[in-house]
N, C-alpha and C positions, 0 to 999 in steps of 0.2 A: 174224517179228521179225528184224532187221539181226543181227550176229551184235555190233557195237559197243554197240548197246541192251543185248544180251541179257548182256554183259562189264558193263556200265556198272548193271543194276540188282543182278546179283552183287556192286558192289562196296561198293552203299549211298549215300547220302546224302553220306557223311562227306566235310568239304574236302580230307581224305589220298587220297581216293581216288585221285586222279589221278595220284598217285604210288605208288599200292600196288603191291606183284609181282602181278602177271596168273594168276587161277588159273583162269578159266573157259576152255575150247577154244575159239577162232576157228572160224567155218563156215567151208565152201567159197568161198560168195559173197565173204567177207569177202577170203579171201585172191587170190582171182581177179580181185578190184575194183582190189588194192594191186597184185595180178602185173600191169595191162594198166598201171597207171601206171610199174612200173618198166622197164616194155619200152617207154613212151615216154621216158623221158630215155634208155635206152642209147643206143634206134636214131637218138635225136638226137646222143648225143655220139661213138658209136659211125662212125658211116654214113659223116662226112665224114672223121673223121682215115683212115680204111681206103679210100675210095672217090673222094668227092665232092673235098677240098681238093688230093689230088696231081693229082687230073686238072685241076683247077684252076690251082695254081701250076705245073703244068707248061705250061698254054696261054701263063700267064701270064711265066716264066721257063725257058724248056726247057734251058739250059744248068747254071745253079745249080737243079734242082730240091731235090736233096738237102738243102740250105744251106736255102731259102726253107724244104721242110717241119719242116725242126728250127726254125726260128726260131718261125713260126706254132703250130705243137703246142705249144713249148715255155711261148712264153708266154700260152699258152690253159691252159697244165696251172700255170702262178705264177698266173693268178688264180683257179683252182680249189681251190689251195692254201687260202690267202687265204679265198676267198666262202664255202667249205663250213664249216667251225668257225663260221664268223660266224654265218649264217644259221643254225646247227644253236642256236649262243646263244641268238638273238631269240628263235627258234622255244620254247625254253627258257621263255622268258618272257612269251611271248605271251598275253593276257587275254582272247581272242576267241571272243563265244558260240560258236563252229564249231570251240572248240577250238585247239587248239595247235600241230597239223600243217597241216593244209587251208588253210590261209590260203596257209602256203609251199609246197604245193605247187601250188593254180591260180597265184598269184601268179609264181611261179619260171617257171611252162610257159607265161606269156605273153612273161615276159621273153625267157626263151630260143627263142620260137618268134621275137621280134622281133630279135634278135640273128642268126639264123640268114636271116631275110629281107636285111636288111644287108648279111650275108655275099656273099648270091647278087646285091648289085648291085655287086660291087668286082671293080675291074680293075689292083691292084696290089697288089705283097704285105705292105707297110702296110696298106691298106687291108682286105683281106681277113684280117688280124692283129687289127686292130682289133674287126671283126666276129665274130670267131670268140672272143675274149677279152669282149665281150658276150654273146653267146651259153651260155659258160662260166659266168660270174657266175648267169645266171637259172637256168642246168641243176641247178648245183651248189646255189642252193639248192631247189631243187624234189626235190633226192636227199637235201637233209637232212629235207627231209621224206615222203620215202618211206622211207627206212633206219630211223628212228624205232620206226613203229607193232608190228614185233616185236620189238623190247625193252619197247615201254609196254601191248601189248597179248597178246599169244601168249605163255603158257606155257612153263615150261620143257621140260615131256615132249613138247611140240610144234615148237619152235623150228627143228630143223633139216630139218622137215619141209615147212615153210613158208618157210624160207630156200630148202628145192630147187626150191622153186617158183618163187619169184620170181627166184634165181640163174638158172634155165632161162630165164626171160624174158631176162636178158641176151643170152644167147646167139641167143635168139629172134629181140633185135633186129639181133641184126647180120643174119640170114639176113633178115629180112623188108628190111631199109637196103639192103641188095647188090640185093636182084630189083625194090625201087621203083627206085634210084637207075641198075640196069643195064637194065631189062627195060621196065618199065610209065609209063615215064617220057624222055622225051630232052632233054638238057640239063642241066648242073649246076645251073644257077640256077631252075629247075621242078623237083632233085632236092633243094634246098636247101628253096622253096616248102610241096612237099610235104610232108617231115618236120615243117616249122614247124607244118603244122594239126594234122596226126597228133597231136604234141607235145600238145597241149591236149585235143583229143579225147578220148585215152585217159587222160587225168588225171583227166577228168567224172567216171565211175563213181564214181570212188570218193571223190572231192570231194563230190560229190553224195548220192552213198547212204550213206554209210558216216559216223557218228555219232562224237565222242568228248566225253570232259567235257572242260567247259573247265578252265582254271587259274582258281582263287579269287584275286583280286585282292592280298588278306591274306597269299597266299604266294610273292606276285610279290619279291622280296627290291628293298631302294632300290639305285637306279643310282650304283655308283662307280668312277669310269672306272679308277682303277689298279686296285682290284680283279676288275674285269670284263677289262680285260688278263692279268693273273694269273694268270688262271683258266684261261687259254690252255694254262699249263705244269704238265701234271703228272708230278711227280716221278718219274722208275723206283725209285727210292729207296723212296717210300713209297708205291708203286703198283705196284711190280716186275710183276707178272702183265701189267697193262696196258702195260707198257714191252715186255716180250719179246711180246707178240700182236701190237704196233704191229710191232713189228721182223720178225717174220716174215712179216706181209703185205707190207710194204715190199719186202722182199726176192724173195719170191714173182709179185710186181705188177712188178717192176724187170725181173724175166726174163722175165717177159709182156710188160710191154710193148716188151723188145726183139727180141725174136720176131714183133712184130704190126706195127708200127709202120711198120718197109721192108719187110712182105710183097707191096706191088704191085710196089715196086723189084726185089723177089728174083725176081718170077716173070718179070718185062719183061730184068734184064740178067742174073742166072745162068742161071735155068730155062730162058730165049727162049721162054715161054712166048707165043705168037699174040697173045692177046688176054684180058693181065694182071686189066683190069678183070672179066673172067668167071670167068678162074680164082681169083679170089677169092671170087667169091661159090659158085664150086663147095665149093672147101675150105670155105668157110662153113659153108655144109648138111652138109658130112658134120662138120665141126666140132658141130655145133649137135646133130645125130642122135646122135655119141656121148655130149655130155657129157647128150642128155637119158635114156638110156639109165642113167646114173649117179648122177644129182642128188638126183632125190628116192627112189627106193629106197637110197640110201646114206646120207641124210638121216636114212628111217624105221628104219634099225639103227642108225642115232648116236643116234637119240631112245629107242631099244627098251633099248640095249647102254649109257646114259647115259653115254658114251666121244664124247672129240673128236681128242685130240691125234693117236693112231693114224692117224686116216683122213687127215687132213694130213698127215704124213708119208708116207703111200701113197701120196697122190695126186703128190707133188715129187717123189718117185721118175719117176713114170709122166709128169710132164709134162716133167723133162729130160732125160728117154731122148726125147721127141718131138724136144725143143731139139739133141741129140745127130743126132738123123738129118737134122735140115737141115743140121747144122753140115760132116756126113761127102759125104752125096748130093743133090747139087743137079738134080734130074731130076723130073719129073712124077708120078711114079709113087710116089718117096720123099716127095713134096708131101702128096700122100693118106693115106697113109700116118701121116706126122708130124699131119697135120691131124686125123683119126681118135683117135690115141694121147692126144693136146695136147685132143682136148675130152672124152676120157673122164676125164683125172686134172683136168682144171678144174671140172667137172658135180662132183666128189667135193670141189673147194676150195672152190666159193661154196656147199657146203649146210652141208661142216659149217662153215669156218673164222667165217662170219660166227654161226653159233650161239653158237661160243666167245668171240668177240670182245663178242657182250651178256653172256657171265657174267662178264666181267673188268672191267663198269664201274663205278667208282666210286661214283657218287651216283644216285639217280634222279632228282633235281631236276635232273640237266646231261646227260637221257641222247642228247640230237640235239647237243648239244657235243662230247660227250663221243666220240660216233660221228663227229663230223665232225672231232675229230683223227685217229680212227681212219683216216678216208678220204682224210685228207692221204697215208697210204700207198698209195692206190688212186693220186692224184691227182697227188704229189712223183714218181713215176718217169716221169712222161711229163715232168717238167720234167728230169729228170737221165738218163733214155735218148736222147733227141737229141743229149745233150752228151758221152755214152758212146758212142752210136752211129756217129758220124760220122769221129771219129778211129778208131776201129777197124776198121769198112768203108774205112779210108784207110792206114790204117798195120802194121796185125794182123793179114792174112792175108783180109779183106773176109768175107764171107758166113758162114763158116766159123768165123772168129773170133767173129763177133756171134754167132751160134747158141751156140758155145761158152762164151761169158763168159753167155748167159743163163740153161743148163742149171746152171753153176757159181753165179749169184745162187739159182737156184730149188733146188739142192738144199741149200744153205746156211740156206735157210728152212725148210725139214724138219727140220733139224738142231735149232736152236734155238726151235721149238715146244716141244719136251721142257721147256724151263726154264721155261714156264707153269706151277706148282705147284697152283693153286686147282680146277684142271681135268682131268677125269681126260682 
C-alpha cells in the first residue's frame, strides 16, 4: 500500500479531509518518490545559473559577462517571483481527480524542460533571457508543487525529518548538474538538453505512484479576481510569525545567494583557479557530502527535541563564518574549506528552517500559496543579489566585500528567527 493511500484512508471519507492536519507517518517510498522530484527542479534551476549560462553568456559576451549574468539571473529570479505564489494558488484550487499537486508538478517539469530546450538554442543574451525566464515560469511551478506535500501530508513529529531529505536532494542536484554538465556530457546546449529529460523523469515517480485526494469541488471557493489578488498579501500584522519566517529566509537566501551566484567568477579571477568550471563542481561534492552529513540527522533531533528556531540560528552562525573565510582568503585551499563549513550549516537550514516555515502557515486551504510567498524569499534574492552584487564587486573592496555583506545578511537572519513566537 502507497504510503498516500495508506494517509488518505486514515483520513476517512469526509470532504475536510483534504484539508485535515496529517497524522499518519509517510513511508520511505513516499518521501524518496517526492525527494527524486525535488532533486529534478533543483538540478534544473540550479545547474545553469552555477555552470551552464556563465559558460554560456561568456561565449556569448566575454567582455560584459558580469553585467549579462546579473541581467539573465535576475530576471529569471522576477518571474519566479511572480509564477511561484501563482501556481502554488491554482494549485490551491485545483479539482483534479489526481489531486491538487501532480497535475503542477508533471505540468511545471514539461514546461520547464521546454524552456530549458530554448535556452540551449540562443545565441544572444536576450535571447537566452528570454529562455531562461520560460524555464523559470515552468520550474517554479512544478516547486509549488513539490514544497506542498509535507505541509498537506507529513506529520508534524516527522516534518523535519523529511525536509532533510528532500533539502539533501537540493544539494544533490547541484553535484549530480556539475558532473552531467562538466563531465558526461560536452557542450552547453546537450548540458541544457540533458537536464530538460532528467527534469520530467524524476518527476514520473511520484506523479505517477504517489496518490492524494482530490479537492471537493463544493470547497473550491467562486473566483474573485480582487480577492484572489488580496490574498497575495498577508499581513505581519496579523500573521507576525509568518512575516518574521518570510524575513529570515530572505535574509539567509540573500547571503546564499551572494556567495553562490559569482562563485565560477571567484574561482576564474580571484582564486586563478585553472579550470573554474571543475572547481565548482569539486566544492560542489564536498559542499553536498557535508550538508548531507547534517540534514537529516539534525532534522530527526528537531523532530525528537520538537525545537526549530535553535538549529537556525546554529546553522547562520556556521554559514557566515564560511561567507567570512571567502571574504578574508581568496586561495584554493580556504575554497574547500569555506565549501565544507557553508554545506554543513546549510544541510541544518533546509531540514529544519522549512519544518518551521509549515507551522507558521495560516490557512490550510492556501498552504502551496501560502508556501509560494514563502519561496519568494528563496526566489526575490537572486533578483536583488545581482543588483547587490555587482556594485560591490565594483566599488566595495570586490570579493571580499561580497563575501562580507553576505555573512552580515546570513547572520542578520539568525538573529531575527528568535521573533517567531508560535515556535519553539
Amino acid at each position: 500500500m502507497t504510503p498516500a493511500r495508506t494517509q488518505g484512508a486514515a483520513d476517512g471519507a469526509g470532504e475536510v479531509a483534504v484539508l485535515a492536519e496529517p497524522t499518519v507517518p509517510v513511508t520511505t517510498g513516499w518521501t524518496a518518490s517526492l525527494s527524486l522530484a525535488t532533486l529534478a527542479v533543483f538540478m534544473a534551476f540550479m545547474t545553469p545559473i552555477q555552470i551552464l549560462l556563465p559558460l554560456q553568456l561568456e561565449h556569448i559576451d566575454p567582455q560584459d559577462k558580469n553585467t549579462a549574468l546579473s541581467l539573465v539571473t535576475g530576471l529569471g529570479a522576477l518571474v519566479a517571483v511572480l509564477a511561484n505564489p501563482l501556481a502554488g494558488a491554482w494549485s490551491d484550487r485545483t479539482t483534479s481527480r489526481f489531486g491538487r499537486r501532480r497535475p503542477w508538478i508533471l505540468g511545471g517539469a514539461l514546461a520547464g524542460a521546454a524552456g530549458l530546450a530554448f535556452t540551449a538554442s540562443q545565441h544572444t543574451v536576450w535571447g537566452v533571457a528570454v529562455g531562461w525566464c520560460l524555464a523559470q515560469a515552468g520550474l517554479n511551478a512544478m516547486l509549488a508543487g513539490v514544497t506542498t506535500p509535507i505541509a498537506d501530508r507529513v506529520p508534524l513529529g516527522q516534518r523535519a525529518q523529511v525536509s532533510g531529505w528532500t533539502g539533501l536532494t537540493q544539494s544533490v542536484g547541484l553535484v549530480l548538474g556539475a558532473l552531467i554538465t562538466t563531465l558526461l556530457v560536452t557542450g552547453v546546449g546537450s548540458g541544457y538538453v540533458t537536464l530538460a529529460v532528467l527534469t520530467v523523469a524524476l518527476a514520473l515517480p511520484f506523479v505517477l505512484r504517489q496518490t492524494e485526494p482530490a479537492l471537493p469541488k463544493a470547497l473550491r471557493p467562486a473566483f474573485d479576481g480582487r480577492a484572489f489578488a488580496r490574498s497575495f498579501w498577508l499581513s505581519p500584522r496579523q500573521h507576525p510569525d509568518f512575516g518574521w519566517a518570510w524575513l529570515t529566509r530572505f535574509l539567509i537566501n540573500l547571503g546564499n545567494a551572494l556567495g553562490t551566484l559569482y562563485l565560477f567568477y571567484f574561482l576564474a579571477d580571484a582564486v586563478h583557479y585553472d579550470d573554474p568550471g571543475t572547481g565548482v563542481l569539486i566544492l560542489t561534492v564536498v559542499y553536498t557530502l557535508c550538508a548531507a552529513l547534517t540534514a537529516v540527522p539534525v532534522g530527526v533531533l528537531s523532530d525528537r527535541a520538537g525545537r526549530r528556531k535553535g538549529f537556525v540560528v546554529l546553522c547562520s552562525v556556521i554559514m557566515a563564518a564560511a561567507a567570512l573565510l571567502l571574504a578574508l582568503i581568496h586561495t584554493w585551499p580556504s575554497a574547500l574549506a569555506a565549501a565544507a563549513v557553508l554545506g554543513a550549516g546549510y544541510g541544518i537550514y533546509l531540514a529544519v528552517d522549512q519544518a518551521l516555515v509549515t507551522q507558521v502557515l495560516p490557512e490550510a486551504a492556501d498552504r502551496a500559496k501560502d508556501l509560494g510567498v514563502i519561496n519568494i524569499a528563496n526566489s526575490g534574492p537572486q533578483v536583488l543579489a545581482p543588483a547587490l552584487a555587482s556594485p560591490v564587486i565594483a566599488h566595495l573592496g570586490g570579493y571580499t566585500g561580497l563575501y562580507a555583506t553576505a555573512a552580515l545578511a546570513i547572520l542578520l537572519g539568525g538573529v531575527l528567527v528568535r521573533r517567531v513566537r508560535g515556535v519553539a
